[in-house]
N, C-alpha and C positions, 0 to 999 in steps of 0.2 A: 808424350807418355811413352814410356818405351817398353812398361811392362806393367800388365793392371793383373792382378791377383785377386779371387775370392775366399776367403778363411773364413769357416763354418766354429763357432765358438761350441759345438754340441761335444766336443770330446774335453773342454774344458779351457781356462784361460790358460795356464800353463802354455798348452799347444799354441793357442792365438800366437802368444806372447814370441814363443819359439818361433813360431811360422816367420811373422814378421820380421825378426831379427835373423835369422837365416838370408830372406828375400832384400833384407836390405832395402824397408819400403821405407818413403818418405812419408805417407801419409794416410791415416788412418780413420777412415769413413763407417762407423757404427751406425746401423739401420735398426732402430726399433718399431714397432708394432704393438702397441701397450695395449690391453683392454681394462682402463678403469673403468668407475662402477660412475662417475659422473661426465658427462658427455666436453668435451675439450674440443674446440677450433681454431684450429690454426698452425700452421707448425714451427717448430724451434729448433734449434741446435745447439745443444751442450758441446761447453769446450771448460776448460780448465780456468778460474782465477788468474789471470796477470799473464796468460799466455796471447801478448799480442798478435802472435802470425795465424794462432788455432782461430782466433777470433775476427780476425777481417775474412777468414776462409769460410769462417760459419758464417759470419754476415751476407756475405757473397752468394752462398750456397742455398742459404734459407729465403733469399730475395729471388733467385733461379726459381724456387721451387714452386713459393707462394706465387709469384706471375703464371707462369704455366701451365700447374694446375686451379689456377683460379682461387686460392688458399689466402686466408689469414697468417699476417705476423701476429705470431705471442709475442708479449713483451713488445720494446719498443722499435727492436732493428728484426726481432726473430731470433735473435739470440743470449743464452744464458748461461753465463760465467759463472761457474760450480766451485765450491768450496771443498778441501775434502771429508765433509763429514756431509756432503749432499749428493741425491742421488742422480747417478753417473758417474761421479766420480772415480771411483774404483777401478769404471771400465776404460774411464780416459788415463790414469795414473798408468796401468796395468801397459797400455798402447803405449805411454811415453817411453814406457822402462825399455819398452824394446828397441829401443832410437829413433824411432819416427819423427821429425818436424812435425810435423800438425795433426793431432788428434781430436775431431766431430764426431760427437754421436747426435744423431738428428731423428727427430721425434714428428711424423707427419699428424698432424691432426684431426686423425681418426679413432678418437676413442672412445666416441659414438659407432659403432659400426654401419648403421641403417641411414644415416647421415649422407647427404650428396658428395659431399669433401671427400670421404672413403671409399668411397664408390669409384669418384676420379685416380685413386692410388690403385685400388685394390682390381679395376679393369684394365690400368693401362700398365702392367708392367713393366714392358719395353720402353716405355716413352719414360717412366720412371730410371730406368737402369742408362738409358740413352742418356740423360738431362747429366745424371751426375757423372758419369763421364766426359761428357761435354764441358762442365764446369773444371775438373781436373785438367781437361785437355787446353782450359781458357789459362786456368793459376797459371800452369807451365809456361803459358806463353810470352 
């Protein structure tokens, strides 16, 4: 990896979008933290409909996660191929436009909060931020 970037989506996609396309990244890792109202286990990774490179990278990435922190796959591999009139979508179209190869937006399985799953995300940061680095730092290899 030669250069790993953090872009704060809070000033808008716009920015993101610019951000990206400026730094000339190849690859675009969206982190959510959802609180629904009904409790979810497991985690997945949104990637785009027919975008085969997004999707063996979320495969990859979602199998990283779920081992390490002791997590459930949703779905069958962990990951799920968005349509765009589904949600995600938007924010994965929004990352392509900027030229990226591979846009994942990955959804850890905490939408229970008081839940043991959340607890392993939401205490271990580093080992979180560490892992998917380490997964980028594996693709490249």
């Amino acid at each position: 990896i030669s250069r790993l970037s953090i872009i704060n989506r809070n000033s808008g996609w716009q920015n993101v979008v610019n951000q990206l396309s400026a730094l000339r990244c190849d690859v675009s890792i969206e982190l959510h933290f959802n609180a629904f109202q009904e409790p979810v286990r497991g985690v997945e990774t949104l990637c785009l409909e027919g975008d085969s490179l997004s999707e063996r990278f979320a495969q990859m990435i979602s199998s990283r996660i779920a081992h390490e922190f002791r997590s459930k796959l949703r779905h069958t591999d962990g990951v799920l191929p968005v349509s765009n009139r589904d949600r995600g979508a938007y924010n994965l179209n929004m990352a392509k436009r900027s030229g990226v190869d591979i846009a994942v937006l990955i959804e850890p399985g905490f939408f229970n909060f008081k839940t043991m799953e959340s607890t392993r995300f939401t205490e271990q940061p580093l080992e979180y931020a560490s892992l998917l680095y380490r997964c980028l730092e594996d693709w490249a290899s």
